[in-house]
C-alpha positions in Angstrom: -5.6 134.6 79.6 -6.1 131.5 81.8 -2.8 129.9 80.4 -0.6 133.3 81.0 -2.4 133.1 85.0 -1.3 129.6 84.8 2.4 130.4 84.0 1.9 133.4 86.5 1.1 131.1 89.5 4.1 128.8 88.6 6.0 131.5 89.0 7.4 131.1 85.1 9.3 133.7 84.2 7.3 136.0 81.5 8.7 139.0 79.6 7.3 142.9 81.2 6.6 143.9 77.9 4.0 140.3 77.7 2.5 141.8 81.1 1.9 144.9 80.1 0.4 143.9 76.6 -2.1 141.6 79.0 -3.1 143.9 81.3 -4.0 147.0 78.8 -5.9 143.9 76.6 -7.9 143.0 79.7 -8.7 147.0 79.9 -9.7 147.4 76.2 -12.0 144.3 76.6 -13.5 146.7 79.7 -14.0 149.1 77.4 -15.7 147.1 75.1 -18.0 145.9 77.5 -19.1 148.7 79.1 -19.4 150.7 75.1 -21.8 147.4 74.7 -23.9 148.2 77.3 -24.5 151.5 76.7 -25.5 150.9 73.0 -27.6 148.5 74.3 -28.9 151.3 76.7 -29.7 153.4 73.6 -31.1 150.7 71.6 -33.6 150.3 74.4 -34.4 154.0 74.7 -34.8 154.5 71.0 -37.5 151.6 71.6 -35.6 149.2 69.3 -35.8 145.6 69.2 -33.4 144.4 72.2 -33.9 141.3 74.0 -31.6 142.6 76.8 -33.2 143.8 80.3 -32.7 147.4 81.9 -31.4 145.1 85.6 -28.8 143.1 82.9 -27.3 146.1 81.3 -27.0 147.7 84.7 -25.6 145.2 86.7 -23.2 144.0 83.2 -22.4 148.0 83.3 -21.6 147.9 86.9 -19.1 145.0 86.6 -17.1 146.2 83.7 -16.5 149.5 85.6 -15.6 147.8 88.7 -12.7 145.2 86.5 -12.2 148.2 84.5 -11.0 150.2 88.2 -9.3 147.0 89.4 -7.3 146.3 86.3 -6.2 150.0 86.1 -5.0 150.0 89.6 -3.3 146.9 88.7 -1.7 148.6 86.0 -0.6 151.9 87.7 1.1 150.0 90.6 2.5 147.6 88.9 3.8 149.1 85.5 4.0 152.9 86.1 7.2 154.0 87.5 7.6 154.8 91.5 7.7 158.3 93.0 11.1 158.7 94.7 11.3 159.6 97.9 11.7 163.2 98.9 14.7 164.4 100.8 12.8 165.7 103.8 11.6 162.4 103.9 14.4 160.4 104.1 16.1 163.1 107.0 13.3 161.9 108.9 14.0 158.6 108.7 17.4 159.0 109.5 16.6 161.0 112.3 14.0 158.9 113.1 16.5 156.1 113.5 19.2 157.9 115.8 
């Protein structure tokens, strides 16, 4: 991940497809995370041996969901297609403009 930022920040030209394989990795791995905490959750409840704290799963919880929003925000604006412009709305801008 670190090297694709890299060649992101040089402005290195990288295939949409490569983007779009990144970005829905990045949400799996939020996934992932939060379906670890939550086993960990039950684990807990079912008074089974786990070593993790109630404040760590919720906070861990907490940040997955928050990345998990970010990077699907990410990936609606960036990869999902635009909503054209209504016709009323571009007679108001020509009017607008007269």
């Amino acid at each position: 991940m670190y090297t694709y930022y890299a060649f992101r920040a040089m402005k290195y030209p990288i295939p949409k497809w490569m983007q779009i394989t990144i970005t829905v990795l990045q949400l799996s791995q939020m996934v992932v995370g939060c379906f670890v905490n939550y086993k960990a959750y039950v684990y807990k409840q079912n008074t089974s041996s786990c070593a993790v704290t109630y404040a760590n799963i919720f906070w861990s919880f907490a940040m997955y969901a928050i990345y998990f929003g970010l990077f699907l925000h990410f990936f609606c604006v960036s990869y999902l297609p635009k909503k054209p412009k209504t016709k009323v709305n571009d007679e108001n801008e020509h009017k607008k403009h007269k």
